[in-house]
C-alpha positions in Angstrom: 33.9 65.6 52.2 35.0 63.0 54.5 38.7 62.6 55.7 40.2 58.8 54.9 40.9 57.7 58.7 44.3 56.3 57.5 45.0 59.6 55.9 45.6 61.3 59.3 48.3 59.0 60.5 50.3 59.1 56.9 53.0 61.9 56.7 52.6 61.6 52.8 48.9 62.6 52.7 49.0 64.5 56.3 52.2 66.8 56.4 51.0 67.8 59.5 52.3 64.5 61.3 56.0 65.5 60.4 56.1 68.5 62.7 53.8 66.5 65.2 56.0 63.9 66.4 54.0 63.1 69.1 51.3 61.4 66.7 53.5 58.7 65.8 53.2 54.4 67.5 55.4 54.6 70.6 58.6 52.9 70.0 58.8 49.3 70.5 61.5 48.4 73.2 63.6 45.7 74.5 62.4 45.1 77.6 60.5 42.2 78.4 57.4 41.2 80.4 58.0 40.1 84.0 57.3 36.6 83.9 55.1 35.6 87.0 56.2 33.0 88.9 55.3 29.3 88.5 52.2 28.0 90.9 53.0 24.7 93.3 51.2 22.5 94.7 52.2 23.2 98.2 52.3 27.3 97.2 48.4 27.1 96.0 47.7 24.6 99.4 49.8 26.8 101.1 47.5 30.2 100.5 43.7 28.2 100.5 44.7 26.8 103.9 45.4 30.6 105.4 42.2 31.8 103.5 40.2 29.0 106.2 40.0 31.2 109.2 38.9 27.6 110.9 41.7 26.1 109.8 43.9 29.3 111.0 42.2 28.9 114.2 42.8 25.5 114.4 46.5 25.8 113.5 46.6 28.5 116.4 45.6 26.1 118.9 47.3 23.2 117.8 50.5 25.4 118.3 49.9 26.8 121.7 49.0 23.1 122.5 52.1 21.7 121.7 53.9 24.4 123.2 52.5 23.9 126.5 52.5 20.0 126.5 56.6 20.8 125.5 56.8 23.3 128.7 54.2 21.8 130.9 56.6 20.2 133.8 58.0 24.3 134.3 54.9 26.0 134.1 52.7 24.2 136.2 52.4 25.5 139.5 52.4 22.8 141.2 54.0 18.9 140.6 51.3 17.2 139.2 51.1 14.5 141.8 51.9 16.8 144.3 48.9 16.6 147.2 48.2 18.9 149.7 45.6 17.9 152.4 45.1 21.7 153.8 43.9 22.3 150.1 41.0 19.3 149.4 38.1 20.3 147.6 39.1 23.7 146.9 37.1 25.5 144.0 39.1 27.5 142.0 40.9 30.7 143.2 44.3 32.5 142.7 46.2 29.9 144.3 44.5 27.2 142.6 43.2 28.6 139.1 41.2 25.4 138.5 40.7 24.5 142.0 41.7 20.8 143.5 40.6 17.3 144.0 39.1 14.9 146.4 43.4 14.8 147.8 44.3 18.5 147.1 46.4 18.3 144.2 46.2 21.1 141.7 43.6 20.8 138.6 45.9 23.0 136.6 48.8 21.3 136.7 47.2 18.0 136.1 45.6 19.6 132.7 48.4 20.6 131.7 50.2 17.0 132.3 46.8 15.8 130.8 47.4 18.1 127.7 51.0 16.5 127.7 49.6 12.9 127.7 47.4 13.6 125.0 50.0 15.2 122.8 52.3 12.6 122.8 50.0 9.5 122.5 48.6 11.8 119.7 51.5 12.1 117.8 53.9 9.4 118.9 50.5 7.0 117.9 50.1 8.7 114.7 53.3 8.3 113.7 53.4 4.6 114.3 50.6 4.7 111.9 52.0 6.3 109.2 54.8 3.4 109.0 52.8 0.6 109.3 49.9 2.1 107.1 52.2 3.5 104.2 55.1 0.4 104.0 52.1 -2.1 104.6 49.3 0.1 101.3 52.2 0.3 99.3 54.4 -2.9 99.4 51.2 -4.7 99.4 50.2 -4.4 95.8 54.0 -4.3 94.9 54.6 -7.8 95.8 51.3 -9.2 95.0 50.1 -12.4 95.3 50.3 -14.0 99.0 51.6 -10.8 100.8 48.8 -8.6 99.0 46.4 -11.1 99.9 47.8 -11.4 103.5 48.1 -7.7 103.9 44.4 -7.3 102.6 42.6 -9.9 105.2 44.1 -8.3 108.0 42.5 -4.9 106.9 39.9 -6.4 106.9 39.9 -8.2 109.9 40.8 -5.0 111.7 38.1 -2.7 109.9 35.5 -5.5 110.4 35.6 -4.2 114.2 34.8 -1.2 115.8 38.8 0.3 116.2 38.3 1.6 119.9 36.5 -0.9 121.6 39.0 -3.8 119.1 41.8 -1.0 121.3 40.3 -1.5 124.6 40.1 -5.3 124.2 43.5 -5.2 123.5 44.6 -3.3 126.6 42.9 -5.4 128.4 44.7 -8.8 127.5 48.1 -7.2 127.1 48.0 -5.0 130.4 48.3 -8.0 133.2 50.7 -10.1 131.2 53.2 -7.0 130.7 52.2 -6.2 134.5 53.4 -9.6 135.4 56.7 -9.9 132.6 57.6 -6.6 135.1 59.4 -8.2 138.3 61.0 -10.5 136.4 62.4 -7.5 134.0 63.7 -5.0 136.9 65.4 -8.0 138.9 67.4 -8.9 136.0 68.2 -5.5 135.0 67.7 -3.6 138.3 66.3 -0.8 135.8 64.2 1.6 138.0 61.5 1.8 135.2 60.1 -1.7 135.2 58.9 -0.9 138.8 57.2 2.1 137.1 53.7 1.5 136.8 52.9 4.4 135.0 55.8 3.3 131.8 53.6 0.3 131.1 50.2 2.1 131.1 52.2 4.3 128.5 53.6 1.1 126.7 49.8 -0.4 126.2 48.2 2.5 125.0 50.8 2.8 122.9 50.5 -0.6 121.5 47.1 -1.0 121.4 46.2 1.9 119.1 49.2 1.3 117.2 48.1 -2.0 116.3 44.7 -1.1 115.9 44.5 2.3 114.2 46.8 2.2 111.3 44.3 0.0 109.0 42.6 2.9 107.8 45.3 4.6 106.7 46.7 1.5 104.7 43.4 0.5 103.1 43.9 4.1 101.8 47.3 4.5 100.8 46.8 0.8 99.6 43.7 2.5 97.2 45.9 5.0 96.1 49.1 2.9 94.9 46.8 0.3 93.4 45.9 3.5 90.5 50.0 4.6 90.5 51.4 1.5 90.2 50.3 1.7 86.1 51.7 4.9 85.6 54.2 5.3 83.7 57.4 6.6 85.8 56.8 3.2 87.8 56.4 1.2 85.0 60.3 3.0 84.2 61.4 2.0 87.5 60.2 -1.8 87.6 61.6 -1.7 83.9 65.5 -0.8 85.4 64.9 -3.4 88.6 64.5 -0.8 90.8 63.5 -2.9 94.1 60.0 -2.8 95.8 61.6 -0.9 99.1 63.1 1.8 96.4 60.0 2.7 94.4 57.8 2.4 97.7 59.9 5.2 99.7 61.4 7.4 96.6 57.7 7.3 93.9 54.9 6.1 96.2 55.1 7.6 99.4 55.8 11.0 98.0 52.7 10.8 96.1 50.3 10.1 98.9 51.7 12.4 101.0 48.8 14.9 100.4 46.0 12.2 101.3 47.9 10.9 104.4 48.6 14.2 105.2 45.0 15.1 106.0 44.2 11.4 107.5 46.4 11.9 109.8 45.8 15.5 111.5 42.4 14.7 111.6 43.1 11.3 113.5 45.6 13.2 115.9 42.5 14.4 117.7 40.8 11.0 117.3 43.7 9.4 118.9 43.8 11.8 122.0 39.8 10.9 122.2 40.7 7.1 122.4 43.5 7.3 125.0 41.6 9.3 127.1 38.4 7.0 127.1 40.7 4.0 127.7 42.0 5.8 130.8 38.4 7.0 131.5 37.4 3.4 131.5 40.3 2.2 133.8 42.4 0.6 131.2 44.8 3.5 130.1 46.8 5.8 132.4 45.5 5.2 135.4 46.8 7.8 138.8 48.8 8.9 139.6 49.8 10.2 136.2 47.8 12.4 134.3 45.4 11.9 131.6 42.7 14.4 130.8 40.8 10.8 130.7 40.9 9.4 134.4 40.9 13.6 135.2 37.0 13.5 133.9 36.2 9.9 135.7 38.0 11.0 138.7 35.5 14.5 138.7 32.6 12.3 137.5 32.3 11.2 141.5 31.2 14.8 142.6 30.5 16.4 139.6 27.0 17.9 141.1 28.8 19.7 144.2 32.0 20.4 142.1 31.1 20.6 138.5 34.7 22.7 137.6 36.6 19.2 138.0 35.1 17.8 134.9 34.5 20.7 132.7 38.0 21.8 133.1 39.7 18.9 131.7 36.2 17.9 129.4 36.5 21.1 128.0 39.9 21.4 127.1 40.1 18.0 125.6 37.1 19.3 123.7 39.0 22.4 122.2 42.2 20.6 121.5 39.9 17.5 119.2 38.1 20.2 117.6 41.2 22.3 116.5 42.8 19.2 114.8 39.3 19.0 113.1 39.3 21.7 111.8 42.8 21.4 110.5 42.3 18.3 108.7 38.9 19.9 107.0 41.2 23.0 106.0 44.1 20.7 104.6 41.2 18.4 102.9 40.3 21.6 101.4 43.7 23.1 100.3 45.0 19.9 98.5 42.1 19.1 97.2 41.9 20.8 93.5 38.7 21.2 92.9 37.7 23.1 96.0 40.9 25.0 95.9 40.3 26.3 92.1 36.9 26.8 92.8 
């Protein structure tokens, strides 16, 4: 005879269960389920970018970069312009770790200035980009009609050209005329800088990338605000008069923050490349400052005797463009959310 399986857990038609308390459902309790915590945006980009042991590597680099462009003046050696004619030629050794040039000033300490160059044409460049890129993509389609349309042709005109060699022929115009606006400037100020060569070779690189490199970025932004300006929250806005300038900087900008994010630490390393070809080529910072640039040229004259004086500075601007690299490929990844669901 077979038992009735709901039989054995009744205490009616199994007395047995009454003495066997044991038998019975746990009881239910109060307590409730820890509720995990909600996912972000920046949380989820956050963790995929430290899963990219490139982009970790790259991030690692980029650090230790900036912290010796930061500290570079007290941990070189040796002034960077400082020459000692006992010491010409010299191939590297403990007192000179990367050796020195053709008028004995120390390698190392003029990588390090280099390094310094790099960073903040890198940075301060890219940042100028950013402004003009973002105000000029998103109050573009804003306003429409004639400033869209002016915006849009100078995009264009910009992308139309090759951006470093548009940069270099730049430089080159701008460079004598703010050479010659100089005198004039420190004898009716009697500022010390205008005498300063090396200020203005700053002041054109500065302006020449500037003016070059930010069409990019606003042909991006401009893509991206073209498909927000529909939605509805900025419909809400232009329905309570909020101004151009107010849903620009407080709705757009925020929400292109991810794509210009990754434009822009990948074209960090592109803009270190640029300013150090323009000073390769003569038309950037030109000696005595420093510029991992006119560090190569300046090597390039005996590179077959005394190789170490461009692979030093070659290969560190080589391992500084490819950490930036590989930090925008890691960012591309983290915010993008199909590879990072994936």
């Amino acid at each position: 005879m077979k038992l009735d399986p709901a039989s054995t857990h009744d205490p009616v038609a199994n007395p047995a269960n009454l003495a066997n308390p044991a038998s019975e459902d746990p009881p239910i309790t109060n307590e409730l389920p820890v509720p995990t915590p909600p996912h972000s945006l920046w949380g989820d980009a956050r963790r995929t970018f430290f899963r990219n042991r490139m982009g970790v590597f790259g991030l690692v680099v980029a650090v230790l970069v900036l912290l010796i462009a930061i500290t570079a003046p007290w941990i070189a050696p040796y002034g960077y312009a400082e020459q000692d004619w006992n010491a010409i030629r010299q191939g590297p050794s403990a007192a000179h770790w990367m050796g020195t040039d053709a008028v004995g000033r120390d390698l190392f300490s003029r990588v390090l200035m280099g390094i310094r160059t790099a960073v903040l044409m890198g940075f301060v460049v890219s940042l100028a980009t950013v402004v003009i890129g973002v105000l000029a993509g998103s109050l573009g389609p804003l306003l429409g009609g004639r400033v869209d349309a002016l915006v849009v042709w100078i995009m264009d005109g910009l992308l139309n050209f090759p951006a470093f060699w548009l940069a270099a022929f730049v430089a080159v115009i701008t460079k004598p005329a703010v050479a010659t606006l100089a005198q004039p400037m420190y004898e009716a100020t009697g500022w010390a800088m205008f005498e300063n060569t090396l200020v203005f070779d700053y002041l054109v690189v500065f302006l020449c990338l500037s003016l070059v490199w930010w069409a990019p970025l606003g042909r991006l932004v401009r893509g991206q605000v073209l498909t927000l300006r529909e939605q509805e929250f900025i419909l809400a806005q232009r329905a309570i008069g909020a101004s151009p300038w107010w849903i620009t900087t407080r709705h757009l900008a925020p929400n292109v923050l991810g794509q210009v994010i990754v434009q822009v630490s990948t074209g960090i390393g592109t803009l270190m490349l640029a300013e150090s070809a323009l000073s390769f080529l003569g038309i950037g910072i030109q000696p005595p400052g420093a510029s991992l640039g006119n560090l190569i040229y300046t090597g390039m004259t005996s590179w077959r005797a005394e190789p170490h004086l461009v692979l030093m500075p070659g290969l560190t601007l080589s391992v500084i463009i490819l950490a930036f690299v590989f930090i925008g490929d890691a960012l591309s990844d983290a915010l993008n959310p199909r590879v990072r669901d994936r």
